[in-house]
N, C-alpha and C positions, 0 to 999 in steps of 0.2 A: 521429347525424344532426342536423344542425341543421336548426330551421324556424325562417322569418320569418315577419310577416303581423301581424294586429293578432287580437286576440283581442277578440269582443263576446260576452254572456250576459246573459242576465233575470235571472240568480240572482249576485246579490249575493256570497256567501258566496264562489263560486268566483273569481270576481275579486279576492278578499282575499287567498284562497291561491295566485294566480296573483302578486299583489305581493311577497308575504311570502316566496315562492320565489324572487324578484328576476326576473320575468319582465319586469321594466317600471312605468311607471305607471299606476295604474287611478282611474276618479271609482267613488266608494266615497260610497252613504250614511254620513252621520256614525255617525249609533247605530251601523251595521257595524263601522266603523273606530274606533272609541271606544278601544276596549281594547288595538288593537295599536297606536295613538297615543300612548296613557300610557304603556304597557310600553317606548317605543322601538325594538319591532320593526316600524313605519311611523313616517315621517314628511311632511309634509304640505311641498311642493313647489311649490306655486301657490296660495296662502294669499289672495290679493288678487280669485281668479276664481272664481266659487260659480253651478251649473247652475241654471236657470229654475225655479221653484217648483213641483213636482205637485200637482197636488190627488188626496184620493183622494172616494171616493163609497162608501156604504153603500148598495145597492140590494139592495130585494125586489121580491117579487109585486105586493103589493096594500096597501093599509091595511083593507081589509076583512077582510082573514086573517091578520094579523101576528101573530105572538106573542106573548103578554104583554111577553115580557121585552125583546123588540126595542129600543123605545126606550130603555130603559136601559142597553141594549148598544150603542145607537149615540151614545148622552151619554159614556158611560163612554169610548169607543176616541178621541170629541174630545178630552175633558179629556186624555185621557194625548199623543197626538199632538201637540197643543198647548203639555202640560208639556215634553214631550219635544223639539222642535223652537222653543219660544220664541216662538209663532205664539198661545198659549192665552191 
């Protein structure tokens, strides 16, 4: 049976697998598509047009009740998203 139609998902991963199966093309976070980039089982299509920047957000409760370890878990996830995206 064939189907048409465009395929959307929040979940990254399945979009990979939806390319990798030749289902079409998909916008693939980089870190996602890393690996099947180098390998040559993706290839990159539209080199010149890159989606709008996300931000993300670390949110808790309170500062009155935070866990010790919190702010070093929220220094820690900048520095690596920073190293990792080129943005640090």
């Amino acid at each position: 049976m064939a189907v048409n139609g465009n395929l959307s998902a929040g979940i990254s991963s399945l979009l990979l697998e939806a390319a990798v199966a030749g289902c079409g093309i998909a916008m693939l976070p980089e870190l996602e598509a890393r690996g099947a980039i180098a390998s040559g089982t993706l290839e990159v299509v539209l080199p010149e047009w890159t989606p709008k920047a996300l931000s993300v957000y670390g949110i808790y409760l309170s500062r009155d009740y935070q866990p010790d370890g919190l702010p070093l878990f929220l220094d820690a996830l900048q520095r690596r998203l920073g190293e990792e995206t080129g943005h640090g």
